[in-house]
TITORTI-801035 format. One record per residue: x, y, z of N, C-alpha, C in turn; residue in three letters; residue number from 1. Coordinates in steps of 0.2 Angstrom, whole numbers, plus 5000, padded with zeros to 4 digits. Example, Ala and Ser with C-alpha at 12.3 -4.5 7.8 and 13.67 -1.06 7.14 Angstrom:
<sites>
SITE neast nnorth  nup caeast canorth caup ceast cnorth  cup code pos
SITE  5066   4972 5039   5062    4978 5039  5066   4984 5039  ALA   1
SITE  5064   4989 5035   5068    4995 5036  5064   5000 5039  SER   2
</sites>
This chain:
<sites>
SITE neast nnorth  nup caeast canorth caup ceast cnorth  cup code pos
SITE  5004   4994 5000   5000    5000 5000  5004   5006 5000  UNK   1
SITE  5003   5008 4994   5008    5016 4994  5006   5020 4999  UNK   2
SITE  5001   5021 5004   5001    5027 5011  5007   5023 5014  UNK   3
SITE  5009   5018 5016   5013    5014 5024  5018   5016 5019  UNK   4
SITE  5019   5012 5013   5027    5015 5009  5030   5022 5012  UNK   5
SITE  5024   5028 5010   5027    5033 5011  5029   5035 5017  UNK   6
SITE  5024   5034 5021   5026    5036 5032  5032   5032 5031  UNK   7
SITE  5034   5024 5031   5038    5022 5030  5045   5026 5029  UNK   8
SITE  5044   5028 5026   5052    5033 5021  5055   5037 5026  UNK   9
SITE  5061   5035 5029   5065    5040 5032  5059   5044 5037  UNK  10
SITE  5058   5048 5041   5055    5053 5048  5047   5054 5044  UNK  11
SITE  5046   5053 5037   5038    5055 5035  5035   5055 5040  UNK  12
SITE  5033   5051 5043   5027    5049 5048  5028   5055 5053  UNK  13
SITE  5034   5054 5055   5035    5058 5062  5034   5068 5060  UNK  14
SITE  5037   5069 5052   5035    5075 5052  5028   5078 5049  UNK  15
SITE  5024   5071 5047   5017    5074 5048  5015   5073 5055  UNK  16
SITE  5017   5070 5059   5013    5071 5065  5014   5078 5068  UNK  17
SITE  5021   5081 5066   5024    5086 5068  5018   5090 5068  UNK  18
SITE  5016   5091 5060   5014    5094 5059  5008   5096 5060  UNK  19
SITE  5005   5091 5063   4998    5089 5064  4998   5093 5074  UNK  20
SITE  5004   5093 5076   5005    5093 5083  5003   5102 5082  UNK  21
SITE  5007   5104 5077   5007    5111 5076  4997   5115 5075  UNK  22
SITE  4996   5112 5070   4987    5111 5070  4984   5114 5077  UNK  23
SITE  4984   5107 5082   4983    5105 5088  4984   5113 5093  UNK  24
SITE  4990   5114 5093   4993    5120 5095  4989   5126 5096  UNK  25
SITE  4990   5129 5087   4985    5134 5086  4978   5132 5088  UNK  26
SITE  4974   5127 5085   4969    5126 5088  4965   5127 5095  UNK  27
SITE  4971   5124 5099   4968    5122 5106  4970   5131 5110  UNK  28
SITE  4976   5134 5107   4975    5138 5111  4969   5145 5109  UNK  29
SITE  4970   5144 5102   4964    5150 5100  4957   5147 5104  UNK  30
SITE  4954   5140 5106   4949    5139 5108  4950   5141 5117  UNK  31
SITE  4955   5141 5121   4954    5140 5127  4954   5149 5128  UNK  32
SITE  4958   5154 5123   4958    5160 5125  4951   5164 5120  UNK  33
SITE  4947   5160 5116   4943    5163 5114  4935   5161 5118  UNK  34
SITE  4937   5156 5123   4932    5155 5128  4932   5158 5133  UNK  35
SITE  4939   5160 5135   4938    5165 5141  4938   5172 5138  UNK  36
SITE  4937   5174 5133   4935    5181 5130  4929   5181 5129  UNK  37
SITE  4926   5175 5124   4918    5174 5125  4914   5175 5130  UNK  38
SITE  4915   5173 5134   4913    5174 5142  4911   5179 5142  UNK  39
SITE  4916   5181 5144   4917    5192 5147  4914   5194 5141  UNK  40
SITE  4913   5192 5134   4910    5196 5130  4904   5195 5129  UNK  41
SITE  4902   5189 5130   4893    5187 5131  4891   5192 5136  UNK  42
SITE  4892   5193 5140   4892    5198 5148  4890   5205 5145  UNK  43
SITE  4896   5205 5141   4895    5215 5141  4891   5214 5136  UNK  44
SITE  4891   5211 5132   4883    5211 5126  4877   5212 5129  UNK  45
SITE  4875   5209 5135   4869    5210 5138  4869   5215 5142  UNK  46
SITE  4874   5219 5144   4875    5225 5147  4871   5231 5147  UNK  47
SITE  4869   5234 5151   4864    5237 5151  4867   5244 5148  UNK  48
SITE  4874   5247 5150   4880    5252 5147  4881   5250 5140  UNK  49
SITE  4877   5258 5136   4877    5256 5130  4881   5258 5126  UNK  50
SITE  4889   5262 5129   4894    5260 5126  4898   5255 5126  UNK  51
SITE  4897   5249 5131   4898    5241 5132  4895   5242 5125  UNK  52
SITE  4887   5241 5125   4884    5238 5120  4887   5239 5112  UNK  53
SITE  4889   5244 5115   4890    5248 5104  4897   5243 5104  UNK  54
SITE  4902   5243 5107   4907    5240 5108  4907   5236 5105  UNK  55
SITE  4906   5232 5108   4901    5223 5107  4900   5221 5100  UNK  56
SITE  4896   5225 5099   4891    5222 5093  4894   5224 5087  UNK  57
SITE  4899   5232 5087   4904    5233 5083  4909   5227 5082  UNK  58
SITE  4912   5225 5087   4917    5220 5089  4916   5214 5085  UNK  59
SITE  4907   5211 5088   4907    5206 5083  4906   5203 5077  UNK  60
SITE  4901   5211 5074   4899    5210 5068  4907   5211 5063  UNK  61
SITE  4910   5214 5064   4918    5216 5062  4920   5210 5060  UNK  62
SITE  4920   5205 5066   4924    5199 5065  4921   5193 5064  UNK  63
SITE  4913   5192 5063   4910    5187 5059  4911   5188 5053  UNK  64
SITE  4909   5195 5050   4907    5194 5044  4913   5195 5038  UNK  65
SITE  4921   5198 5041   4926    5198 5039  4930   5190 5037  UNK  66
SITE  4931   5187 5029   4933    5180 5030  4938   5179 5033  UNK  67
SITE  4942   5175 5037   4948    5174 5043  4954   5174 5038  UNK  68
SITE  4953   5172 5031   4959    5171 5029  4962   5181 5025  UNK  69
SITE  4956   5186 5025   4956    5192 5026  4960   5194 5029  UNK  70
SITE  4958   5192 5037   4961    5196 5044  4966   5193 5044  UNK  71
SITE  4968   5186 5043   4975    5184 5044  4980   5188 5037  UNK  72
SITE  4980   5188 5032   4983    5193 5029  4984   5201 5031  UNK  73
SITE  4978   5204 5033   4979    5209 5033  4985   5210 5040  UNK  74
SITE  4981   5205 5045   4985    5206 5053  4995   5204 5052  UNK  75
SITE  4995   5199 5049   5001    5196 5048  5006   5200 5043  UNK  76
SITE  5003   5203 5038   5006    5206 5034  5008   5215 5032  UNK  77
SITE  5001   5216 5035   5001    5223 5036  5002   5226 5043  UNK  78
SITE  4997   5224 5049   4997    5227 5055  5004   5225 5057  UNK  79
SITE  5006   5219 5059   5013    5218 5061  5018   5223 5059  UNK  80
SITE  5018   5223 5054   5025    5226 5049  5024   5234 5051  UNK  81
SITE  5017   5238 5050   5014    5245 5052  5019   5246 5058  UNK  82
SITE  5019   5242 5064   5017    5245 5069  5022   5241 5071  UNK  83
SITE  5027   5238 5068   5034    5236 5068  5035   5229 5074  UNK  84
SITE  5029   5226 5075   5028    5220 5079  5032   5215 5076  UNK  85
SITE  5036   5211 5080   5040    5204 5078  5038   5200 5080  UNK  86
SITE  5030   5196 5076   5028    5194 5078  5026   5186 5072  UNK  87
SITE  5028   5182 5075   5030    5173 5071  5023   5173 5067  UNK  88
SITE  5023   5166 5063   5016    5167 5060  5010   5163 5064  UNK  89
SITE  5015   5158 5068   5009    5155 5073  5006   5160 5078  UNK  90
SITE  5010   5165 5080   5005    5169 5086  5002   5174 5082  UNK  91
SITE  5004   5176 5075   4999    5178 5072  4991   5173 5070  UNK  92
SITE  4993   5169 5068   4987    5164 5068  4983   5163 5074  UNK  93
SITE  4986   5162 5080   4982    5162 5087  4977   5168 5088  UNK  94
SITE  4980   5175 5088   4980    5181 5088  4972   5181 5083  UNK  95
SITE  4972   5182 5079   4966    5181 5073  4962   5176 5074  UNK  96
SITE  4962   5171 5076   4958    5167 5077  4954   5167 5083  UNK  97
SITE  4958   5170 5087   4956    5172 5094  4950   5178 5092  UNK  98
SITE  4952   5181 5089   4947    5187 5089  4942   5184 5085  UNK  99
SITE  4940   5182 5081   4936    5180 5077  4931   5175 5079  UNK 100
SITE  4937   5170 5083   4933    5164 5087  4929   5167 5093  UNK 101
SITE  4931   5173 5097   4929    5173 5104  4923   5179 5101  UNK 102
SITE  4923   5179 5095   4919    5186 5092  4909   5180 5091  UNK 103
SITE  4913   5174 5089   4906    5170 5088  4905   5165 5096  UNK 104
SITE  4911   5166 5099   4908    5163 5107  4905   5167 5111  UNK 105
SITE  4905   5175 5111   4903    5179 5114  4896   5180 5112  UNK 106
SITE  4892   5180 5106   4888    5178 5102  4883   5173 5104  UNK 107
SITE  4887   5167 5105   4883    5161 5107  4882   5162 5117  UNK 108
SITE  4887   5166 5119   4885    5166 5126  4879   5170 5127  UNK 109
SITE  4881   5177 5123   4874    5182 5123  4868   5178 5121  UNK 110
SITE  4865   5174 5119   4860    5172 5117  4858   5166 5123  UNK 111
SITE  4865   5163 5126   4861    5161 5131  4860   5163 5137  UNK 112
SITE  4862   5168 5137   4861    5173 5145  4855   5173 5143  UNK 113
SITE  4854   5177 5138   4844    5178 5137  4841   5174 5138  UNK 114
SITE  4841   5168 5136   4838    5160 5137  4836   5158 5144  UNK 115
SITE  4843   5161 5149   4842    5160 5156  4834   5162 5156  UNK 116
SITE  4830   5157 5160   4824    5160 5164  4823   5165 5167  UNK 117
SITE  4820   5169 5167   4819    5176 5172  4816   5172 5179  UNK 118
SITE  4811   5168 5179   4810    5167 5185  4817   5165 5190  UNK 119
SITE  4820   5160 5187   4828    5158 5191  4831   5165 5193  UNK 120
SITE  4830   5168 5189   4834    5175 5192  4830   5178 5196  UNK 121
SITE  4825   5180 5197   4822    5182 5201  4819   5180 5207  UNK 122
SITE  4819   5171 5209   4820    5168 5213  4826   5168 5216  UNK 123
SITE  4833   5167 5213   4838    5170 5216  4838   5176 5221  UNK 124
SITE  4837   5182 5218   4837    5189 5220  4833   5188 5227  UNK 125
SITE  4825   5184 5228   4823    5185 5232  4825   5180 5237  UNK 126
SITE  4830   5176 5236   4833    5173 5243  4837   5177 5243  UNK 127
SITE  4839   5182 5242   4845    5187 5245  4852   5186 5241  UNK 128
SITE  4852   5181 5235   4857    5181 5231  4859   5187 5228  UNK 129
SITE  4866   5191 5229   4869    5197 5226  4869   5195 5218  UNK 130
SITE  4871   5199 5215   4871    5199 5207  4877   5193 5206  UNK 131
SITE  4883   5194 5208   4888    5188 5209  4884   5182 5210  UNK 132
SITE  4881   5181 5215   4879    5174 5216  4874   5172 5211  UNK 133
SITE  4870   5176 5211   4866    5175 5205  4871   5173 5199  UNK 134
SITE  4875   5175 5195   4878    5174 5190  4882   5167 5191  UNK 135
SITE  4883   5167 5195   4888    5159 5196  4885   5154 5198  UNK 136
SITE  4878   5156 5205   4875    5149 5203  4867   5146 5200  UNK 137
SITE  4867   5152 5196   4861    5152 5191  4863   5152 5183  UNK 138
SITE  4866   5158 5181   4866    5160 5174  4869   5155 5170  UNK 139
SITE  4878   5156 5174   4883    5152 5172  4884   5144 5170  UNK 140
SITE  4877   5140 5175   4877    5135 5174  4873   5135 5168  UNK 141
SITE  4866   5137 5170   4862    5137 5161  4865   5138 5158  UNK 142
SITE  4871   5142 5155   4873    5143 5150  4877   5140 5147  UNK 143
SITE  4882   5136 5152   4885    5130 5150  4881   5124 5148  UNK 144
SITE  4875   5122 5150   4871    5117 5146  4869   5120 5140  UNK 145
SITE  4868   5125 5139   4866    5127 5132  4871   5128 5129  UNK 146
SITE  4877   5129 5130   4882    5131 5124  4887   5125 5122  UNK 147
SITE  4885   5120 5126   4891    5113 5127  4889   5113 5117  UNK 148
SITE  4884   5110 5115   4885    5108 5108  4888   5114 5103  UNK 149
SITE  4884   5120 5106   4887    5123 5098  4895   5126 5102  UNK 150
SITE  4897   5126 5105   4904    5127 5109  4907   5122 5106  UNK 151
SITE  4906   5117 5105   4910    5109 5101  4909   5112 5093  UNK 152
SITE  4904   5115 5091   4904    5114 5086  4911   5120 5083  UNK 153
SITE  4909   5126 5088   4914    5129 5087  4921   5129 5086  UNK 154
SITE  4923   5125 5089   4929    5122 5092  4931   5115 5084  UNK 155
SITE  4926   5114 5082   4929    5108 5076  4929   5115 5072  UNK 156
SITE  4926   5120 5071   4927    5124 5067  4934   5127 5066  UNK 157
SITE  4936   5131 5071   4943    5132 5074  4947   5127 5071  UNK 158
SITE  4947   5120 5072   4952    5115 5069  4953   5117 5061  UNK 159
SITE  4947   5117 5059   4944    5116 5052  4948   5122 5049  UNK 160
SITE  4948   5126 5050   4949    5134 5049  4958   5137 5050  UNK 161
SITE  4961   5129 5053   4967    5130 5055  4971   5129 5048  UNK 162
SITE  4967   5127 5044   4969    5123 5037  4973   5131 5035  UNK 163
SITE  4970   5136 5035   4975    5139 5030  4983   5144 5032  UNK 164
SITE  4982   5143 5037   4989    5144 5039  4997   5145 5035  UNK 165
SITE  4995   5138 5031   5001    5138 5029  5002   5144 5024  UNK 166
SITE  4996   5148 5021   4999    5154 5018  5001   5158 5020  UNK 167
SITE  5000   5159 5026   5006    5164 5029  5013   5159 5033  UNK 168
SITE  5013   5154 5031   5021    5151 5031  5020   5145 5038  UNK 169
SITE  5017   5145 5040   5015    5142 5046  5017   5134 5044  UNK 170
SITE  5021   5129 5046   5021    5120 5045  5016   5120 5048  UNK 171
SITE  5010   5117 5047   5006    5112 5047  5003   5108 5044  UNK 172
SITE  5001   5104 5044   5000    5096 5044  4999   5096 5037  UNK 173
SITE  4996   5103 5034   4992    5101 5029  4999   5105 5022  UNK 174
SITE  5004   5107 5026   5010    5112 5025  5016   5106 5021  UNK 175
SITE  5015   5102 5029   5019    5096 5030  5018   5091 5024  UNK 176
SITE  5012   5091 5022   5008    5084 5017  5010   5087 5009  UNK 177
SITE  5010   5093 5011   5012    5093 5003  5021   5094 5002  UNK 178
SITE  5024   5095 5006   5030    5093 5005  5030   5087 5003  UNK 179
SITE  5030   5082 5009   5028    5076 5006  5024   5073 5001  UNK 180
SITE  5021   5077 4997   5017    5074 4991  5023   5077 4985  UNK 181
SITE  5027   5084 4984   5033    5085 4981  5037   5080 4982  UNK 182
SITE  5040   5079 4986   5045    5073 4989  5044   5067 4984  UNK 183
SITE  5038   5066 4983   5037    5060 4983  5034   5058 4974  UNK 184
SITE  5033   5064 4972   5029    5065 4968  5031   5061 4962  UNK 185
SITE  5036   5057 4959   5037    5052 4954  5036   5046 4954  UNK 186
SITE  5039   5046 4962   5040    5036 4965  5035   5035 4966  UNK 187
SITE  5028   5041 4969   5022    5038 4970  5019   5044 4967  UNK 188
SITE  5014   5042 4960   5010    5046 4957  5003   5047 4960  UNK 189
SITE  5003   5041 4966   4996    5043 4969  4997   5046 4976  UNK 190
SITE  5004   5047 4979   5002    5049 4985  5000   5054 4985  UNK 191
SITE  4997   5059 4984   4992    5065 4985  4987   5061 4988  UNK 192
SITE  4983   5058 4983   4978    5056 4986  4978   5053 4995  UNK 193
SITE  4984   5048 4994   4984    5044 5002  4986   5049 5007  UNK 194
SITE  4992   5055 5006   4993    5059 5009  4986   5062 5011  UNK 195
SITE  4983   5064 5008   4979    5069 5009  4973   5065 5013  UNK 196
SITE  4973   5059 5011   4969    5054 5015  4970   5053 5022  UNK 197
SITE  4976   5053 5024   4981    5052 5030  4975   5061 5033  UNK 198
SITE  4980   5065 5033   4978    5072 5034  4971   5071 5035  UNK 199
SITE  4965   5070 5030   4957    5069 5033  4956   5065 5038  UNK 200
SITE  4959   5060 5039   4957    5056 5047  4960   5059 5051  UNK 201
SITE  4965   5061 5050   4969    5065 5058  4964   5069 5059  UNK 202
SITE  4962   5074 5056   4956    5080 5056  4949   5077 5060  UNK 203
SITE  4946   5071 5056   4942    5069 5058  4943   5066 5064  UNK 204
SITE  4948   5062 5065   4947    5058 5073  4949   5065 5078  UNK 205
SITE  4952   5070 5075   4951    5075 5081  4945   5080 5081  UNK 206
SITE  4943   5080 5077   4933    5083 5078  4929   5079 5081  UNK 207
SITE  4930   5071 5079   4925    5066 5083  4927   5063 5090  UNK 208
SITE  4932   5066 5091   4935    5066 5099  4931   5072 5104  UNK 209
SITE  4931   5078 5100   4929    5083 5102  4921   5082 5104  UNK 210
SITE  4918   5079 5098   4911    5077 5099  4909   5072 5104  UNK 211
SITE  4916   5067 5105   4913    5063 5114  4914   5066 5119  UNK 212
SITE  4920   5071 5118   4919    5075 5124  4914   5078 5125  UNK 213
SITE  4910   5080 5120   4905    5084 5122  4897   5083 5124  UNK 214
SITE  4898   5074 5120   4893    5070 5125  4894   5068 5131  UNK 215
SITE  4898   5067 5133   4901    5066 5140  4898   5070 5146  UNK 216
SITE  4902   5076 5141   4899    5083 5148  4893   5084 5148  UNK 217
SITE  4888   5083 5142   4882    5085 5143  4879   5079 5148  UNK 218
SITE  4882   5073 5145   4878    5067 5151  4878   5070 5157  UNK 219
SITE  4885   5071 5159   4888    5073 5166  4883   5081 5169  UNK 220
SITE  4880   5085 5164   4877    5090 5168  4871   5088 5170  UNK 221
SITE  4868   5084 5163   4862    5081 5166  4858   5076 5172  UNK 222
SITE  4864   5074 5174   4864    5069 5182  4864   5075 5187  UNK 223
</sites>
């Protein structure tokens, strides 16, 4: 089977996993810091200060409806350079995706704060719960039950979205694979294919991980 010939061949395997580890990286870290900004940004969205609010909704329509691989051009090639930043193309890519991802996490929180029951809050308030306690042992849970799915879905997206990287120079997996498809490119006239083939199940068994996790938790809230 021409895919195991070519892993076989000298470190192949080892430098697409590399690459794939790089994937991983940006992904996991744009997801953990676009969650703790999504938070704080759901919050001020439902803010009652309506220069919070103009903030906000500036903030997220900017960075929905802008395509990512726009922001990553502009951010990496223009703003860095502008304003004299020595900044790599990975933290460039974290940096953008950050904004954009915690722009549609914020989004999805804002819509489940709403979703919270008023009476729950209002029952809180009457046993004497301050706004803090309200918010931690009331809002914050409903919200995580409501946003565990599309929070996962978000988060395969983030992987998915990590694909283009390698135009601004970044190794990754999918950077990695076409080297190795040059590399290879005589002695195996179909490894593209298998390469490429290799590359979609790593992608996929890391999205369909992310969706056990995410059944997992929601059994675990539901008990």
């Amino acid at each position: 089977m021409d895919l195991i010939q070519i892993l076989a061949q000298g470190n192949t395997f080892f430098r697409l996993m590399t690459g794939f580890s790089v994937t991983l990286y940006i992904s996991l870290l744009t997801a953990l810091f676009s969650v703790i900004i999504g938070l704080a940004l759901g919050f001020v969205m439902n803010s009652k200060n309506t220069v919070l609010k103009i903030f906000s909704k500036v903030y997220l329509e900017f960075f929905r409806l802008l395509p990512q691989l726009v922001l990553l051009f502009v951010f990496y090639y223009g703003i860095t350079s502008a304003l004299g930043w020595d900044l790599d193309a990975q933290t460039s890519a974290i940096i953008v995706f950050t904004f954009w991802a915690s722009a549609e996490m914020g989004d999805l929180i804002r819509s489940a704060i709403q979703n919270v029951s008023k009476e729950q809050i209002e029952a809180g308030k009457a046993v004497g719960l301050s706004k803090f306690a309200v918010a931690r042992h009331i809002i914050i849970p409903n919200v995580i039950r409501t946003v565990i799915p599309q929070t996962v879905n978000l988060l395969t997206r983030i992987i998915k979205t990590s694909a283009i990287v390698p135009l601004i120079g970044v190794m990754d997996i999918t950077k990695v694979g076409q080297a190795v498809i040059d590399l290879n490119r005589f002695k195996y006239p179909d490894g593209a294919f298998w390469i490429y083939l290799f590359i979609f199940v790593l992608y996929f068994v890391a999205c369909y991980f992310l969706s056990l996790l995410s059944r997992l938790f929601e059994k675990k809230l539901m008990n």
